[in-house]
C-alpha positions as MATLAB code, in Angstrom:
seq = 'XXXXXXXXXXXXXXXXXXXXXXXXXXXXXXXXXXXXXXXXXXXXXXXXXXXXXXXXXXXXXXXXXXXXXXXXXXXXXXXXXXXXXXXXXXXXXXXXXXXXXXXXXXXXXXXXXXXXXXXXXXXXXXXXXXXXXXXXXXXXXXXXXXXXXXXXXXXXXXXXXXXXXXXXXXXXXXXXXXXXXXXXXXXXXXXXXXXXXXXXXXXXXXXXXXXXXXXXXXXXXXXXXXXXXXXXXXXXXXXXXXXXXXXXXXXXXXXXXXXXXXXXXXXXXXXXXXXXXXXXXXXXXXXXXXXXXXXXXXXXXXXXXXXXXXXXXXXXXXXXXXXXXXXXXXXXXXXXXXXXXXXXXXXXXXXXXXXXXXXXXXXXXXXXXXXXXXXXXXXXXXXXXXXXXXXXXXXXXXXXXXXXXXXXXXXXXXXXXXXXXXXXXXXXXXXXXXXXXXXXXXXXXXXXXXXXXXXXXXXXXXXXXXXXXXXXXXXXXXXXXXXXXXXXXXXXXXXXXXXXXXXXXXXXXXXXXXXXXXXXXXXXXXXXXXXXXXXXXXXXXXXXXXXXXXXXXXXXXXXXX';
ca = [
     -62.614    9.285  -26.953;
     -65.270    8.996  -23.847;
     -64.180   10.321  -20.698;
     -64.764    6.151  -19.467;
     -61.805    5.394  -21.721;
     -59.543    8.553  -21.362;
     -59.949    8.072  -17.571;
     -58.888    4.275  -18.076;
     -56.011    5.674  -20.242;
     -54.869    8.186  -17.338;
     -54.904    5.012  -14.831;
     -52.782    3.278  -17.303;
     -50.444    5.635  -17.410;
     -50.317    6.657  -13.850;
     -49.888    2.449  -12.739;
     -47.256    2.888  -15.400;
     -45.079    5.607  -14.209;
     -45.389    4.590  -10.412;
     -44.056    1.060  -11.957;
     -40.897    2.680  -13.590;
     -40.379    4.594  -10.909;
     -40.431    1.754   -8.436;
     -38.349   -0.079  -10.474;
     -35.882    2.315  -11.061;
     -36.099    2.796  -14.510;
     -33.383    5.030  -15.681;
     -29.553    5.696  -15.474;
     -29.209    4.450  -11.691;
     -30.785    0.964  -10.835;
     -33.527    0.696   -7.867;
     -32.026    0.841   -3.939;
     -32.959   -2.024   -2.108;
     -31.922   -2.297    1.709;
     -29.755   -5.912    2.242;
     -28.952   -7.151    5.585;
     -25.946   -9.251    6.105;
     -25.954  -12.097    3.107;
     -24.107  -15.583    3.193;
     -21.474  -16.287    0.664;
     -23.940  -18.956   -0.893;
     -27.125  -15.764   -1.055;
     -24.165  -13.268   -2.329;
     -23.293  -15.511   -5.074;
     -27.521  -16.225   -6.209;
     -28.081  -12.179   -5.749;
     -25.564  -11.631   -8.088;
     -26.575  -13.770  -10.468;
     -29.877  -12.162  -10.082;
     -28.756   -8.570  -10.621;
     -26.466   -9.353  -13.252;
     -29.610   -9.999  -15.650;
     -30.057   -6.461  -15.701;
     -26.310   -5.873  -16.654;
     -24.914   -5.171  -20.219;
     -22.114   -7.348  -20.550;
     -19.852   -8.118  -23.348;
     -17.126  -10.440  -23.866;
     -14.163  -10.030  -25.693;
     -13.862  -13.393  -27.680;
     -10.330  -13.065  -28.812;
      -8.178  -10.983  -26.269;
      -5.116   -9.119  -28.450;
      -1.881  -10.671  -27.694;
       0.711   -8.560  -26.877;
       3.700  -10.475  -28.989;
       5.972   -7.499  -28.396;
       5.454   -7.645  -24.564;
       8.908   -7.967  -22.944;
       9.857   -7.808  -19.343;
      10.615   -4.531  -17.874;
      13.667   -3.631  -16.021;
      12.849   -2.490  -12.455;
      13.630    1.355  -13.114;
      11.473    1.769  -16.235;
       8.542    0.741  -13.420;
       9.245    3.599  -11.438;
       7.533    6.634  -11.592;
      10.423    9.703  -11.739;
      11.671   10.650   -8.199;
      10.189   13.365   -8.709;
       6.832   12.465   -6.906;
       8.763   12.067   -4.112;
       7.862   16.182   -2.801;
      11.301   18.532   -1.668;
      10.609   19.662    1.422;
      13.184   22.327    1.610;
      15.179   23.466   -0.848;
      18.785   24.899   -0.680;
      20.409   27.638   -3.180;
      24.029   27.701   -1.966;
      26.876   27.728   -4.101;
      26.792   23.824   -2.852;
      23.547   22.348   -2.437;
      23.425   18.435   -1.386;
      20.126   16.944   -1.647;
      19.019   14.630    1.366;
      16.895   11.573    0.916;
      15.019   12.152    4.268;
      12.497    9.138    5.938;
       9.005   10.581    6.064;
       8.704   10.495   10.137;
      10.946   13.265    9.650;
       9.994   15.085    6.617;
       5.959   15.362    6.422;
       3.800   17.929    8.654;
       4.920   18.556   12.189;
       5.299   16.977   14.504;
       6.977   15.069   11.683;
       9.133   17.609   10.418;
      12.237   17.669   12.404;
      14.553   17.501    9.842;
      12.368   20.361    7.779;
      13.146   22.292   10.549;
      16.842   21.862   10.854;
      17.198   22.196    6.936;
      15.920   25.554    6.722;
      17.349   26.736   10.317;
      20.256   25.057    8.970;
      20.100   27.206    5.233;
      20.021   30.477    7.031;
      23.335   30.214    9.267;
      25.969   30.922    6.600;
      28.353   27.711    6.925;
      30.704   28.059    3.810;
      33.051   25.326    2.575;
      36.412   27.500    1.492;
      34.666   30.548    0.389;
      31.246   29.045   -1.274;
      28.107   29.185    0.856;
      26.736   25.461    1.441;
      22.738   25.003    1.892;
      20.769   21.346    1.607;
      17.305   20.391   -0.080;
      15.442   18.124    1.458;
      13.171   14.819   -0.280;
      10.619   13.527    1.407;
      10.795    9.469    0.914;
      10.302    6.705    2.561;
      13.823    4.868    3.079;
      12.418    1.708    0.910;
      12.208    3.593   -1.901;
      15.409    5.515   -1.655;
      16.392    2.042   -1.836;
      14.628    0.350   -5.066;
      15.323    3.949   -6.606;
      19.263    3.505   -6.021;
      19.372   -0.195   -7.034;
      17.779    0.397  -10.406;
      20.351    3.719  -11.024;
      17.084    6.172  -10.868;
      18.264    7.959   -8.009;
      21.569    9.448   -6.970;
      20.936   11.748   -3.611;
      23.769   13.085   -1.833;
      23.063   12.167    1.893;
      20.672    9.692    2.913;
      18.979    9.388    6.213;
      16.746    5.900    6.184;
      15.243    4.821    9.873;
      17.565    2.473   10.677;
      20.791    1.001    9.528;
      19.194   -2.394    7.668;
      18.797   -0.190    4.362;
      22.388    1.205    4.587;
      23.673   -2.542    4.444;
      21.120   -3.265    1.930;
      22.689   -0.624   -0.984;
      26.119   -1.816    0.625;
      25.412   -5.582   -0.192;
      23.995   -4.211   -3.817;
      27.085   -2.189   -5.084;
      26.666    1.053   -4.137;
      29.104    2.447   -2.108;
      27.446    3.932    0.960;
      29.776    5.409    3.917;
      28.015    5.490    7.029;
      28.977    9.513    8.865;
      26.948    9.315   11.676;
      25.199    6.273   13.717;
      22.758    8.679   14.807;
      20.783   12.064   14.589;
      17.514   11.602   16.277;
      17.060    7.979   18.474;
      13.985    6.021   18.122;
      12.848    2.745   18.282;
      10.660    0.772   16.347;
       8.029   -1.852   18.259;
       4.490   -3.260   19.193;
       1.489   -2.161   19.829;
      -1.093   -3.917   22.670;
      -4.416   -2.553   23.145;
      -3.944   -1.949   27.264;
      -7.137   -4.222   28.038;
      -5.410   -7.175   26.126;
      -2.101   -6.643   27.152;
      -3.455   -7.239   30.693;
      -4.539  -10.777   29.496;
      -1.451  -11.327   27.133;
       0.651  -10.578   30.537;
      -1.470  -12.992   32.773;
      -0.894  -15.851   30.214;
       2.125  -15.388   28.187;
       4.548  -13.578   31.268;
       6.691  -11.313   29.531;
       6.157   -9.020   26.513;
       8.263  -10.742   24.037;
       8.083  -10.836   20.226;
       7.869  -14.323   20.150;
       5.647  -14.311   22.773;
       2.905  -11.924   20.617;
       3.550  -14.561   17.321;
       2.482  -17.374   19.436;
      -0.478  -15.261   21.349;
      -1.551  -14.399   17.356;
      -1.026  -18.039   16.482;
      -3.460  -19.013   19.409;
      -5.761  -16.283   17.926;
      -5.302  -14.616   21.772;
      -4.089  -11.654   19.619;
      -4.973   -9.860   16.272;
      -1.405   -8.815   15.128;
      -0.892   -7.056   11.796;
       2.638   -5.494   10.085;
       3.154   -3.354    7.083;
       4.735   -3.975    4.037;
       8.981   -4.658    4.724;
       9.468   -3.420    0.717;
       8.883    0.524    2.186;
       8.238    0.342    5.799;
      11.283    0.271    8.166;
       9.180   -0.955   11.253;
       7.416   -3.943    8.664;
      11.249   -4.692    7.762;
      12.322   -4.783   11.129;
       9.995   -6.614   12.441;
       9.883   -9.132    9.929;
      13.416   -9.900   10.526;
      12.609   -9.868   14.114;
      10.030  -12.457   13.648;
      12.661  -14.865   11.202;
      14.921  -14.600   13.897;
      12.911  -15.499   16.708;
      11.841  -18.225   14.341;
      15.463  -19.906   14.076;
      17.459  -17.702   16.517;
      20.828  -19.593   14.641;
      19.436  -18.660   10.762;
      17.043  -16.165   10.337;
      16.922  -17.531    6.520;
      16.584  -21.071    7.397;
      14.189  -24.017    5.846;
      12.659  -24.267    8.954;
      12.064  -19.886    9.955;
      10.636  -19.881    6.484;
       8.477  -22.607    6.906;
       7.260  -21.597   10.026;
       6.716  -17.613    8.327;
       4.756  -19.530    5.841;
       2.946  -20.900    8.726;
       2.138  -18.190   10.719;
       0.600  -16.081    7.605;
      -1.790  -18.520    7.096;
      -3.616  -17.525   10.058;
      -2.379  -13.757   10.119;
      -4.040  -10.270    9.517;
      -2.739   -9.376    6.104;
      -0.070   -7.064    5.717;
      -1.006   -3.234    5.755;
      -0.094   -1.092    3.239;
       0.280    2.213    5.563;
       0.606    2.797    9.121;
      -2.467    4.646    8.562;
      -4.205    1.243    7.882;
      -3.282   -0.277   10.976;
      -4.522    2.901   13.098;
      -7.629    2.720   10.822;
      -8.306   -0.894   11.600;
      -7.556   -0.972   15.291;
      -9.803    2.248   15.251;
     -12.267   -0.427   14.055;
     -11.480   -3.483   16.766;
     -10.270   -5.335   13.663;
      -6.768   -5.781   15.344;
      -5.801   -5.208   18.646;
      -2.157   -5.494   18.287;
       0.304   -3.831   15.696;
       3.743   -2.568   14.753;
       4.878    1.514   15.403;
       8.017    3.236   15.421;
       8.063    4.878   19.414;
       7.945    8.580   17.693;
       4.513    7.953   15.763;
       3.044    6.373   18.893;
       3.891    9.163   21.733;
       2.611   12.216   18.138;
      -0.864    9.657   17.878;
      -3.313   10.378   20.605;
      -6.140    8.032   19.830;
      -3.337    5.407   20.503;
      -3.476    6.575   24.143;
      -4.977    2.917   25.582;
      -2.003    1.092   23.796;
       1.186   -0.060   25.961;
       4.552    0.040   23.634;
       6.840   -2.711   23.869;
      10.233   -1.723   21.852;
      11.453   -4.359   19.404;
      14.363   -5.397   16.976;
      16.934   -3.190   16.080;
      16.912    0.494   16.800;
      16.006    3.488   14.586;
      18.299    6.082   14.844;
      18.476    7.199   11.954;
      21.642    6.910   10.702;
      23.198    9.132    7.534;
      25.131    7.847    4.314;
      26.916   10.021    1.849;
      27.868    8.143   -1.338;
      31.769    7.428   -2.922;
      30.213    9.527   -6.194;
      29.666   12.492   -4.139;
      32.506   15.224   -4.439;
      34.776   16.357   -1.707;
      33.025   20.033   -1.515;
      29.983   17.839   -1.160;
      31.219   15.421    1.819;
      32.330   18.301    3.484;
      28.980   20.113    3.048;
      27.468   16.678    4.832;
      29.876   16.614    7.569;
      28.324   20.265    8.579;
      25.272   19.613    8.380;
      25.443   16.184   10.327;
      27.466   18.604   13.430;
      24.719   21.141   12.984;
      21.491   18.314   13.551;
      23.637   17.085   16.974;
      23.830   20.477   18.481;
      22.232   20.745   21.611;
      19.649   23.094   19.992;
      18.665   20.446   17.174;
      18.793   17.739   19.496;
      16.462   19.886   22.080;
      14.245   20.405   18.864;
      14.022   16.088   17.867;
      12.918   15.296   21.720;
      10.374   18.138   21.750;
       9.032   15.953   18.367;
       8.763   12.720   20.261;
      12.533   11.509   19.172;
      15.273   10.294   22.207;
      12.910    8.063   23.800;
      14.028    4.623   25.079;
      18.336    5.818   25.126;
      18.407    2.633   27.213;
      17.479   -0.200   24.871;
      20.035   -2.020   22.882;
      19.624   -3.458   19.413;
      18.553   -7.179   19.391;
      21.075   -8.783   16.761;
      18.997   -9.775   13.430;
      21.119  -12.198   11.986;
      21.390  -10.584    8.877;
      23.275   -8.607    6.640;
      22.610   -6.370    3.717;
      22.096   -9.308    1.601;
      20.137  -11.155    4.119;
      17.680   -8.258    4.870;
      17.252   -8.405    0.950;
      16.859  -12.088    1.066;
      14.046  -11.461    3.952;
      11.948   -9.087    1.222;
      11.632  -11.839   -1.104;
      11.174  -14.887    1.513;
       8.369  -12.805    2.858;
       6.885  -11.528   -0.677;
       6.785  -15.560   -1.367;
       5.282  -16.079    2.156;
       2.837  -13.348    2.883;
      -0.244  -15.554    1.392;
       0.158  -18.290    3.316;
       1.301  -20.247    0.020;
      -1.943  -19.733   -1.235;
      -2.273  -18.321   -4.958;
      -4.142  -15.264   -5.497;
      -7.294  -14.822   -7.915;
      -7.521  -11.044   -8.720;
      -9.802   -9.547  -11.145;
      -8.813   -6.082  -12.326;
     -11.290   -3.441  -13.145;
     -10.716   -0.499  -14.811;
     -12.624    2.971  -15.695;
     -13.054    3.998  -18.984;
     -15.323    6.049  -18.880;
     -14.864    9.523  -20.766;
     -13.363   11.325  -17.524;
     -10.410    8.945  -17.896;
      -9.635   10.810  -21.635;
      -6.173   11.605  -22.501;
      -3.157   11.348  -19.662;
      -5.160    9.265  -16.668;
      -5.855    6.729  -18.788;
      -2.625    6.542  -20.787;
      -0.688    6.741  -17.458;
      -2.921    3.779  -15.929;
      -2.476    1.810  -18.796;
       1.296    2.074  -18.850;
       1.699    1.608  -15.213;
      -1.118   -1.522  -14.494;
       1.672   -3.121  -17.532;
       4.434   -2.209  -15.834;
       3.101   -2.973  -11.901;
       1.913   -6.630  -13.461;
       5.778   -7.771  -13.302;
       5.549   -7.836   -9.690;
       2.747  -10.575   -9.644;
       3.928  -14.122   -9.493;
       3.112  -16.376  -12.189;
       1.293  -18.648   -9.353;
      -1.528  -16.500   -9.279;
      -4.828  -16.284  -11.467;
      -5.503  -12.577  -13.173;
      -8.358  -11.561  -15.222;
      -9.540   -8.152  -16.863;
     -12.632   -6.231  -16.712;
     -13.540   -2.460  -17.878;
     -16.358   -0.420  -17.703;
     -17.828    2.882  -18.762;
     -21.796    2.677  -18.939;
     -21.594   -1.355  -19.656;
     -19.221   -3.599  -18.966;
     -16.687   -5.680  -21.074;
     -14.782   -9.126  -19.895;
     -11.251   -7.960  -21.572;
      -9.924  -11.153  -19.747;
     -11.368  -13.923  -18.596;
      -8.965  -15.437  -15.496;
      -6.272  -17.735  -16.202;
      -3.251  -18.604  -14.454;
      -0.731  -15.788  -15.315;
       2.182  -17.568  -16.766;
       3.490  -15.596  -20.205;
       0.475  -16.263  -22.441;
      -1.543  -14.530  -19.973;
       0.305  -11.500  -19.316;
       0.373  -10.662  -22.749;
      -2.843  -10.958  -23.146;
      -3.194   -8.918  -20.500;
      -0.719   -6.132  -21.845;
      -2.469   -6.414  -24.833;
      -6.041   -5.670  -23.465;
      -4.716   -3.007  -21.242;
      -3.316   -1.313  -24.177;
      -6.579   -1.706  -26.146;
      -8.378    0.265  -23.200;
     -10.294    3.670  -25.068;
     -12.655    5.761  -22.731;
     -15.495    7.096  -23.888;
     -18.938    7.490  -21.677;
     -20.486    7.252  -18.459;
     -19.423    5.330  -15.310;
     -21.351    1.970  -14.086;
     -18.652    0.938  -11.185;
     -20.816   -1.037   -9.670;
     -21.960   -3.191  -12.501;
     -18.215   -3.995  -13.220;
     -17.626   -5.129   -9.737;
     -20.869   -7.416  -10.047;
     -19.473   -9.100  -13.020;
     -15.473   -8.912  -11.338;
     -17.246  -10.595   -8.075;
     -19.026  -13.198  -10.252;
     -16.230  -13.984  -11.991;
     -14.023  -14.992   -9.022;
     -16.721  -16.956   -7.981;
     -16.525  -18.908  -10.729;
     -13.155  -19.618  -10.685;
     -12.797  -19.972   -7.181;
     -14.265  -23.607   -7.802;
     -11.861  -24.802   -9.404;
      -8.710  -23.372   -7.284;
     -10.987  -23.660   -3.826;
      -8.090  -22.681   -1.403;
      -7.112  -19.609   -3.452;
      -7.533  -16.318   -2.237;
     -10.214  -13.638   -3.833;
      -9.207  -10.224   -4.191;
     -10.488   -7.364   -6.403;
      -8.801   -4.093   -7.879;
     -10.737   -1.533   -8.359;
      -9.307    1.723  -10.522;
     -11.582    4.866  -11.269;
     -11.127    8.481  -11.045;
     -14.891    8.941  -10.117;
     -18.281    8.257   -8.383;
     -20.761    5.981  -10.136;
     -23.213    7.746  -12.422;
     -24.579    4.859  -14.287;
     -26.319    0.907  -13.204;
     -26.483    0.012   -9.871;
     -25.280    1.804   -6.679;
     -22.851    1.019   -3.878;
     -25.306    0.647   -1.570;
     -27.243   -1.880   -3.600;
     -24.339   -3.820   -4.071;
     -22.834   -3.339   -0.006;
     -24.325   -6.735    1.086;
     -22.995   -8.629   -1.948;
     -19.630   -7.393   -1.436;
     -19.927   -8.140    2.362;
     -21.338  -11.839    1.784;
     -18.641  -12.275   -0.917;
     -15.976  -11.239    1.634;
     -13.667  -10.122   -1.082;
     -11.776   -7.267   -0.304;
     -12.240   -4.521   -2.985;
      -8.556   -2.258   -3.360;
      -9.475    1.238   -4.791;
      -7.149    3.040   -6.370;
      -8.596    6.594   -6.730;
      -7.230    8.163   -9.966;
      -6.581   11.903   -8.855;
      -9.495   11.134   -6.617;
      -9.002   12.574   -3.227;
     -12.041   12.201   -1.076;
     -11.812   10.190    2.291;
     -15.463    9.935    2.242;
     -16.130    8.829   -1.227;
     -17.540    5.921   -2.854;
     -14.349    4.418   -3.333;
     -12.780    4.191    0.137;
     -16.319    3.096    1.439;
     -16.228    0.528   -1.389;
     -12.564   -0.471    0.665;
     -14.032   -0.448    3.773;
     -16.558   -3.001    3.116;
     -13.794   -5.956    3.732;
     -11.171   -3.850    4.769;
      -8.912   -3.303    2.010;
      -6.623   -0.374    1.163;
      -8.125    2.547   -1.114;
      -5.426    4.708   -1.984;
      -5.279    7.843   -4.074;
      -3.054    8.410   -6.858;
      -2.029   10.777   -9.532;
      -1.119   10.436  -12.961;
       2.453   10.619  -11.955;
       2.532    8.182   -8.965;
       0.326    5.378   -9.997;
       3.351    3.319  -11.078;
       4.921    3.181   -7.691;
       1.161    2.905   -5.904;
       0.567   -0.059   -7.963;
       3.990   -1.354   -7.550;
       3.727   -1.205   -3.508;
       0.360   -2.392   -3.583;
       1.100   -5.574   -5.664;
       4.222   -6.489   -3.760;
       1.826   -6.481   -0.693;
      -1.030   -8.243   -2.171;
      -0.136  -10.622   -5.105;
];
C-alpha cells in the first residue's frame, strides 16, 4: 500500500473513532445538556431517543387464573421489621408498641430511655422480676397489624387517642390505663414571612382559615398520609369537621374534601418530605406534631399554630393480656409519670402547650376509620391514576430481592382501585412492555400478577431506557383519559450501567412533569441516582429491604393510587 493511501486509511479511521466517540458509541448513550423542555418538546425528544432503544413487547401477557385476593395480613411484611428498641429479660417481659417520636434516635427516644432506666430498678410483681421491650412503630401500623391478627403487643402507646377507638370500634378489646405520659400537640406549620400576610388577610390562625388561604392558592399546604401518620389523621379529621362542623362524614364535607384536593399539594409520605419540600419553597405551610417542630432547627422561621385533638400519648393494655402482665403495665405507666421521667419528656421537647384543649372531631373509632377510606377515595381529586410500573431485572436483583419484589408489588396491587389505569415495564440491558396500560379491573390484575411472576433477572441495568419507554407510554394513554393523573414507579436496587443516563433524560422527565417514585431495593444512598431521579418532580424515593418492601409498597400505594 502507498503511504498516499495508508495515510488516507489513518484519516479514515481517526474521523471514525472521533465519530463513535462523539456519539457515544458503547454501553452508556452520549450526554447532551437540555434546558427546561415543554410537555409538547418532552414528548417529540422522547420519541427521538427511543429510536436508539431496544424494546420488546410481550404480545400475550400470562394470565394469572389462580390470582385470588389477598387477605390484608398475608400483605404485611412480619412485625418483625418493625426494630426493638429495648429489650427486657425479666421473669415478665411485656412488649410495648411505642410511636416513633418516642422510640427512634434522641431527642426522639424518651421512652428508650425510660425502658432501660426503667429495666434496671428491680420492680417485681409477687416475687418475679418484671422488665419491658420496646417496638419501634408508627401507631398506624400497630393498628392494620392488630386488625388483620398479625400483631398482639402487650401495651400500646399510639400519639393520640383516635387509634385506641379505632381497635375499640374493630373488636379488639383495648383498655385505656393512662390518658397521658408525655403531652404534645399536633398542628400547622406557617413559614413566618407568610404567616404575616395570612394574618393581615385571613385574622386569626384557624384551620379553616389555612384550607381557604390554600384554596385561594395564598398558601401551599401539604399533610401526610392519615393510614400511618397521627398528625395526617388528625388533621384530616380536623379538616372534615371544619367542613360540616354537624357531620364530619357528611355528603357535603366529602364533597367539599374532594374539592379541596383538586387544587392541593399531594399528600406526603413522611414528615421528612414535607421538611424536604419546604426546604425547597415548594410549600410554605404544613402539618407537625409540637415535639418534632421545637427538636427541628431549620424549622426556626416557622410560627406553630396547635390543631385538632391533642397527642398525649395515651397507653392501652389488651383483655388477652394476663393479670401478671397488667400489673407489670400498671408499673411501668407510675414509673414514666414520676417527676424524674416527666423532667426527662420536657427536656425532649414533650409538655408544651398544657393549656390547649382538644377540639371535638366528631368521630368515633368507626368514624376515624370511615375518614381513612373517604380520604383514600378523595386524595386525587376524583381523578383516576395512570401508573406505569418499572421494574429491575437486571442480574443484581438474583435470588431473594427479586422474589421478595415480586411477591410484594402482587400483594401491594390490592390497594389500587380498580378506577385507575396500570401497566408493566422491566428492564435489564433492554427493555420489555410486560403490560401495556389498561384500566385495572380483574382481567388486568391478573395479567399483571401473572407478568410479575414471570419476572427472571439476568444482565445489566438500562434504568433510564425503561423510564423513556414508561414516560412514553403514559403519554400515550394520557390521550385518551386527558384529566387522569401520570405517575411512574420506579423499583431498582442500583445505578444505571447500561443506555442512556439520568442526566440525559433530566429535561424529559422535567417537561413530562411526571413524578418518578423510587423505591431503592436495599439501596441506601441519599445522593444516588434514584432519589435525584425523585427529585426531578418531587416524588418520594424511599429505601427498602427485602423484608419491608411489602409494607413500603403498601403505604406508598394507599397514598398515591
Amino acid at each position: 500500500m502507498s503511504m498516499k493511501k495508508r495515510r488516507k486509511k489513518g484519516l479514515f479511521l481517526a474521523l471514525f473513532l472521533l465519530v463513535a466517540f462523539l456519539c457515544g458509541c458503547g454501553g452508556v448513550r452520549t450526554e447532551r445538556n437540555e434546558g427546561s423542555l415543554s410537555y409538547a418538546d418532552a414528548e417529540a425528544e422522547i420519541a427521538s431517543m427511543l429510536k436508539e432503544v431496544n424494546v420488546t413487547r410481550v404480545s400475550e401477557p400470562a394470565l394469572d387464573i389462580y390470582s385470588d385476593d389477598l387477605s390484608e395480613a398475608e400483605t404485611l411484611a412480619d412485625i418483625s421489621t418493625f426494630p426493638i428498641t429495648v429489650t427486657g429479660d425479666g421473669d415478665i417481659n411485656i412488649e410495648i408498641a411505642a410511636a416513633t417520636e418516642l422510640t427512634a434516635e434522641a431527642p426522639d427516644d424518651w421512652i428508650n430511655v425510660v425502658a432501660q432506666e426503667f429495666n434496671k430498678a428491680g420492680y417485681t410483681v409477687g416475687d418475679k422480676r418484671v422488665t419491658v421491650s420496646v417496638r419501634k412503630i408508627t401507631s398506624g401500623e400497630v393498628v392494620t397489624y392488630m386488625n388483620a391478627g398479625a400483631y398482639q403487643p402487650q401495651l400500646f402507646i399510639p400519639s393520640n387517642d383516635a387509634w385506641g377507638m379505632m381497635l375499640k370500634s374493630s373488636g379488639i378489646g383495648a383498655e385505656k390505663i393512662a390518658g397521658r405520659i408525655a403531652g404534645n400537640t399536633a398542628g400547622i406549620l406557617i413559614k413566618k414571612d407568610v404567616y404575616d400576610s395570612f394574618i393581615d388577610k385571613y385574622e386569626e390562625a384557624t384551620l379553616a382559615n389555612v384550607l381557604e388561604a390554600t384554596l385561594a392558592k395564598d398558601l401551599t399546604f401539604a399533610y401526610t398520609n392519615p393510614y400511618t401518620s397521627s398528625t395526617g389523621l388528625n388533621i384530616l379529621t380536623a379538616m372534615l369537621k371544619s367542613f360540616d362542623e354537624t357531620n364530619p362524614l357528611s355528603d357535603a364535607a366529602q364533597g367539599k374534601l374532594l374539592e379541596y384536593q383538586k387544587s392541593s399539594p399531594p399528600v406526603a409520605y413522611t414528615t421528612a418530605v414535607l421538611r424536604s419540600q419546604a426546604s425547597k419553597g415548594i410549600i410554605n405551610a404544613m402539618v407537625m406534631e409540637e415535639q418534632a417542630y421545637i427538636n427541628t432547627p431549620e424549622l426556626v422561621n416557622y410560627v406553630y399554630i396547635p390543631a385538632g385533638i391533642r397527642h398525649d400519648h395515651p397507653v392501652y393494655t389488651f383483655e388477652y393480656c394476663s393479670r401478671e402482665q397488667k400489673d407489670a403495665a400498671k408499673l411501668f405507666v407510675d414509673y414514666c409519670l414520676t417527676d424524674e421521667s416527666q423532667k426527662l419528656a420536657t427536656e425532649k421537647g414533650f409538655n408544651r402547650h398544657d393549656e390547649y384543649v382538644s377540639q371535638d372531631s366528631g368521630l368515633d373509632g368507626t368514624g376515624y376509620l370511615t375518614a381513612q377510606k373517604v380520604w383514600k377515595q378523595n386524595k386525587n381529586g376524583g381523578r383516576p391514576i395512570i401508573a406505569v410500573f418499572v421494574a429491575d431485572i437486571s442480574g443484581s436483583m438474583g435470588g431473594e430481592p427479586l422474589n421478595a419484589l415480586k411477591s410484594s408489588l402482587i400483594g401491594a396491587s390490592s390497594y389500587i382501585g380498580s378506577e385507575h389505569y396500570i401497566g408493566l415495564v422491566s428492564y435489564s440491558g433492554n427493555v420489555t412492555v410486560n403490560l401495556p396500560i389498561a384500566q385495572f379491573d380483574a382481567t388486568q390484575k391478573a395479567y399483571f400478577s401473572g407478568e410479575v411472576k414471570n419476572l427472571s433477572e439476568g444482565g445489566s441495568t438500562a434504568t433510564y431506557d425503561a423510564v423513556l419507554v414508561a414516560l412514553d407510554m403514559l403519554a400515550e394513554k394520557a390521550k385518551e383519559v386527558p384529566e387522569a393523573k401520570l405517575m411512574l414507579f420506579v423499583l431498582s436496587d442500583g445505578e444505571q450501567n447500561e443506555g442512556y443516563s439520568l442526566k440525559r433524560v433530566t429535561p424529559v422527565v422535567a417537561g413530562m412533569q411526571v413524578p418518578v417514585y423510587t423505591i431503592g431495593y436495599n439501596y441506601d444512598d441519599e445522593n444516588g441516582e434514584l432519589n435525584l431521579l425523585s427529585d426531578i418532580n418531587e416524588a418520594a424515593a424511599l429505601n427498602a429491604t427485602s423484608d419491608d418492601i411489602s409494607n413500603q409498597l403498601r403505604n406508598l400505594f394507599n397514598v398515591t393510587v
